[in-house]
C-alpha positions in Angstrom: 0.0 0.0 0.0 2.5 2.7 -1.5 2.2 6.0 -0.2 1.8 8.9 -3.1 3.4 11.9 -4.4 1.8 15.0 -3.5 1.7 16.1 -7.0 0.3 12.9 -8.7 -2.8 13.5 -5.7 -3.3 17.0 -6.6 -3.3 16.1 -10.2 -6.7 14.3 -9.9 -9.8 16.0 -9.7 -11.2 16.0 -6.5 -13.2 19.4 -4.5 -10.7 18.7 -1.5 -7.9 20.6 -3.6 -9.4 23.9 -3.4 -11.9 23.1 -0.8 -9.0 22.5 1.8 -6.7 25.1 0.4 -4.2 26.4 3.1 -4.5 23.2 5.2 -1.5 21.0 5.4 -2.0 17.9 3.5 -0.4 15.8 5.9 0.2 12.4 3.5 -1.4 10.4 1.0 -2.3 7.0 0.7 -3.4 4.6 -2.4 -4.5 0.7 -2.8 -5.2 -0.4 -6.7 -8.5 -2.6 -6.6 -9.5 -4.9 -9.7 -11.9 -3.5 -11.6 -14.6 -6.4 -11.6 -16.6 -4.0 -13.7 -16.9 -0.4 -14.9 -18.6 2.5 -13.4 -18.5 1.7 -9.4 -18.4 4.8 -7.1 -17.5 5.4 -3.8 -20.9 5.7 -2.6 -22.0 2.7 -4.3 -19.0 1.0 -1.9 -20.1 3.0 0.6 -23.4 1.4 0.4 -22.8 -2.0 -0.2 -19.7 -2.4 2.1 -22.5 -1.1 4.9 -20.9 2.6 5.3 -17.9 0.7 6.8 -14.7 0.4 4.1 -12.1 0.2 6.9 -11.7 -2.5 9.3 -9.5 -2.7 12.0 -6.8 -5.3 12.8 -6.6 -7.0 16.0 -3.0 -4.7 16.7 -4.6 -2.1 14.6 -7.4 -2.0 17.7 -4.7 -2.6 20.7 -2.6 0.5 19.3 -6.2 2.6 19.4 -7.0 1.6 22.6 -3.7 2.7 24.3 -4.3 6.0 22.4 -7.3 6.6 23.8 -6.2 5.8 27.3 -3.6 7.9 27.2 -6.0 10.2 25.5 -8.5 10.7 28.2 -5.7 11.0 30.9 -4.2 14.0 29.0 -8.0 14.9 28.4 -6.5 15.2 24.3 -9.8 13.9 23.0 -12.3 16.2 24.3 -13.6 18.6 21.4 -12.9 22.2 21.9 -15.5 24.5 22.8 -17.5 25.3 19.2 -16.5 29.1 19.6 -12.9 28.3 19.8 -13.1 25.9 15.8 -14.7 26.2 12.9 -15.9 22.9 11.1 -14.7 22.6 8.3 -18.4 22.5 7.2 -18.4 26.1 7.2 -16.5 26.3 3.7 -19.3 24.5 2.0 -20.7 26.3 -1.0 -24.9 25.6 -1.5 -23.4 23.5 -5.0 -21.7 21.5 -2.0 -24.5 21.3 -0.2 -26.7 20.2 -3.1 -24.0 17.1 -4.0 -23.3 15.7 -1.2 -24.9 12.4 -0.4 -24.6 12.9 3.4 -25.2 15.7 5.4 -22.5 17.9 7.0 -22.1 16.7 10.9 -23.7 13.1 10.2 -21.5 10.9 12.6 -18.8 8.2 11.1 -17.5 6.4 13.8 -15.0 8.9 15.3 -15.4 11.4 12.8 -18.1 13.9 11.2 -18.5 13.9 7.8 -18.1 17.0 6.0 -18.8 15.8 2.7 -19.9 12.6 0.6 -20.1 13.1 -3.4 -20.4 10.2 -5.7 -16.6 9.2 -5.5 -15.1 11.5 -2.7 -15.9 12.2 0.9 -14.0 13.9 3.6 -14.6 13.3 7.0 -12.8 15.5 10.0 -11.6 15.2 13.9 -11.5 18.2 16.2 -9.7 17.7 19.6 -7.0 19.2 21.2 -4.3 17.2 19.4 -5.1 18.5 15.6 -8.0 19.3 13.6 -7.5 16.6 11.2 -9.8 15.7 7.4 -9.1 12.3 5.6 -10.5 12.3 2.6 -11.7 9.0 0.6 -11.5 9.0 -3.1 -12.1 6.6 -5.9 -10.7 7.2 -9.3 -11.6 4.2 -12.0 -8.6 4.1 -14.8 -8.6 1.5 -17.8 -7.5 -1.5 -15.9 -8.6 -0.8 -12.3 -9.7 1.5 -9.9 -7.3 3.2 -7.2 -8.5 4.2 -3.2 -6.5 7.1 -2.3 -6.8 8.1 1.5 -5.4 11.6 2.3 -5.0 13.1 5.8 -4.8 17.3 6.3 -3.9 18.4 9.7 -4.6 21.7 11.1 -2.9 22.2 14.0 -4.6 24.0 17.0 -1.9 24.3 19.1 1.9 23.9 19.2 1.7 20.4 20.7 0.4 19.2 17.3 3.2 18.8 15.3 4.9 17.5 18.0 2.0 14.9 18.2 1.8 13.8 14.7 5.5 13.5 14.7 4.6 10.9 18.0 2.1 8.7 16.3 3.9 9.1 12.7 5.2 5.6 12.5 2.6 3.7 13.8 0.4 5.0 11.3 2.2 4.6 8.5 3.7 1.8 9.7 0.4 -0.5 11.2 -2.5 1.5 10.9 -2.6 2.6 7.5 -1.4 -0.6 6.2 -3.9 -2.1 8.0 -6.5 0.2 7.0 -6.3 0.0 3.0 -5.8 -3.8 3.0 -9.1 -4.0 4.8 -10.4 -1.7 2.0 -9.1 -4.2 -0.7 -10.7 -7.0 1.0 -14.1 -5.4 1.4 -14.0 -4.6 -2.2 -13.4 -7.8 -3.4 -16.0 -9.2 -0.9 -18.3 -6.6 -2.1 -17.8 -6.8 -6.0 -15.6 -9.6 -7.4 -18.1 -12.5 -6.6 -20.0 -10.5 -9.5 
């Protein structure tokens, strides 16, 4: 699961580009999936993987659970006060509005989504570590289609980039690996039986 260039990512065209402009894209992710036929989207996944791509591993889950601990006794997980953030809702234009499949602030597991269009959706986290987005984008080419996973991170305080420099290689060492594999595997569960 190769992490990808910056510029091949902003290359494809996806609303995050200018809809995130002047926060940090952190990194970017990618798995190729077999392309059992042509024209799937993201919400069609969405849908028939039961709003769930990403599943976690058994270490994938023990590496959560310390974070969390250690989370709620540094009190890093409770959401800021909605005066001191801005969602990242806010930037939504009514053409936004109108496209997305999900309404802003709908709950995803840890995350809110911001947006879901027919083959992106970003999602973001507010807490006192970061205000992070990952974004979830499927791109169909002639042979396959490719699931590219991005992370932004705006940092709210200067113990963020001190933080994501922390947790750095266990995500792209465990969890992200984890993550996309689980993505491949409910694709194939979800499509190649067809």
């Amino acid at each position: 699961m190769p992490q990808v260039s910056t510029q091949e990512f902003e290359r494809l065209p996806l609303r995050v580009h200018t809809f995130l402009a002047g926060v940090p894209l952190h990194d970017v992710w990618s798995v190729d999936l077999p392309r059992w036929r042509a024209g799937l989207t993201l919400d069609e996944f969405f849908r028939t993987a039961s709003n769930c791509l990403f599943t976690s591993s058994r270490l994938v889950r023990m590496l959560l659970d310390i974070r969390f601990f250690v989370g709620r006794f540094f009190g890093w997980d409770q959401e800021p006060a909605a005066t001191a953030w801005q969602t990242f809702a806010t930037r939504l234009t009514d053409t936004d509005h109108s496209r997305s499949l999900a309404p802003a602030g709908t709950r995803d597991g840890f995350f809110r989504v911001v947006y879901r269009f027919e083959n992106e959706q970003l999602v973001e986290l507010i807490n006192r570590t970061a205000h992070a987005a990952a974004l979830s984008a499927l791109v169909e080419t002639a042979t396959a289609y490719r699931f590219y996973f991005g992370v932004y991170v705006h940092s709210v305080s200067r113990f963020t980039p001190f933080y994501m420099a922390l947790i750095d290689p266990f995500r792209k060492l465990i969890v992200y690996p984890s993550l996309l594999h689980s993505v491949r595997t409910r694709w194939n569960q979800a499509f190649g039986t067809r």
